[in-house]
N, C-alpha and C positions, 0 to 999 in steps of 0.2 A: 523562616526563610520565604519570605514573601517572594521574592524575585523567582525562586524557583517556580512556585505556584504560575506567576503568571508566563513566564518563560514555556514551561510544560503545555501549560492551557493553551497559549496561544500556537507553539510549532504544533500540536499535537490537530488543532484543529484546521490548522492550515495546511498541514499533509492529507487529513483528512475529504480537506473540501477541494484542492487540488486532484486526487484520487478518483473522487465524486465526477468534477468536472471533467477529467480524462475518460472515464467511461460511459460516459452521457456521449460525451463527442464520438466517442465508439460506434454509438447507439445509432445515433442522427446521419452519422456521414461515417459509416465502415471503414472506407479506403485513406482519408485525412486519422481515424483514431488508429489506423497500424501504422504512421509513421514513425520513427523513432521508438519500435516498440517489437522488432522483429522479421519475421518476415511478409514480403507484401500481402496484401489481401485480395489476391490473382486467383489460388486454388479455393478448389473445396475444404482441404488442411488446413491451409494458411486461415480461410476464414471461420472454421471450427475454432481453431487454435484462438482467435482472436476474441469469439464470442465466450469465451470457457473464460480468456484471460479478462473480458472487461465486466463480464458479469459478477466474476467472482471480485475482481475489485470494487463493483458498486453493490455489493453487500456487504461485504467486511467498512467500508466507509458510512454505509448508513448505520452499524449497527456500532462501530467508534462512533460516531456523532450522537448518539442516545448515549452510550454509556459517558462517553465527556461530556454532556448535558448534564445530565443524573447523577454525575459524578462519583460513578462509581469506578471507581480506580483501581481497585482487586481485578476489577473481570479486565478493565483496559489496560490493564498491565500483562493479561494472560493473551488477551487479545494481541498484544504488538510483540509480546515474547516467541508465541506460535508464527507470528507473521512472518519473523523475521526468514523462515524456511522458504517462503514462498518466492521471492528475489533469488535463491540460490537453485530451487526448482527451474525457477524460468532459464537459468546460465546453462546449466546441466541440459537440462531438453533441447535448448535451439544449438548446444556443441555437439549433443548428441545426433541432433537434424542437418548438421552441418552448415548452420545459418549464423553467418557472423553475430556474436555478443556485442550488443550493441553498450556504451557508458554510461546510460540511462539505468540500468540493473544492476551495476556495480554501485553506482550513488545512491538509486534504492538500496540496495541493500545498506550502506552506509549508514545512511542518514536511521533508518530503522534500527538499528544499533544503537547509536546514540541515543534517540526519543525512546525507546524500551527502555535504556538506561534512565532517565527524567522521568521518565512514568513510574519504574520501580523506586525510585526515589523518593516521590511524589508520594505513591501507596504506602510505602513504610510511616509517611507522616500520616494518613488518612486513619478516620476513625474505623474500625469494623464494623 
């Protein structure tokens, strides 16, 4: 199943470096990386909440990007399986904060479903 290989390779790393680049922008320019991403980055909250949310995503991206390098497919498959909670965290807390859910977190979460799904695929073919 070649097409899956490269299918998986490629969304996987393409979500990844996408990820990457959102929280670099985070990083650089605070107020442009909370857009479309919750709520504005006006309080001390808002911009806690924002630094928790972009750091923790440009870790989880650099450490998918080694394992999809290394290919090692066990762990990035445990990797995007766990993730998939993280999309449903952020729905839960900004309802809980009273801060519109924005379509961005629903499609994450989405799309993270699916690529788990191609990754556990992918692993079941992978050697141990």
């Amino acid at each position: 199943m070649p097409i899956l290989n490269i299918a998986t390779y490629s969304l996987t790393l393409l979500l990844l470096l996408a990820q990457a680049a959102l929280a670099l922008r985070g990083i650089f320019d605070p107020a442009a990386g909370a857009l479309g991403f919750g709520p504005a980055a006006d309080s001390k909250a808002a911009e806690f909440y924002h630094a928790v949310y972009r750091d923790r995503n440009l870790v989880i991206s650099a450490i998918g990007i080694l394992l999809l390098v290394f290919g090692m497919w066990r762990a990035l498959e445990i990797v995007f399986t766990v993730g998939i909670t993280l999309p449903l965290y952020d729905i839960i807390a900004l309802k809980m904060a009273g801060v519109p859910v924005l379509p961005v977190h629903y499609i994450t979460l989405v799309v993270l479903i699916v690529l788990a799904g191609l990754i556990i695929a992918r692993a079941i073919q992978a050697p141990v």
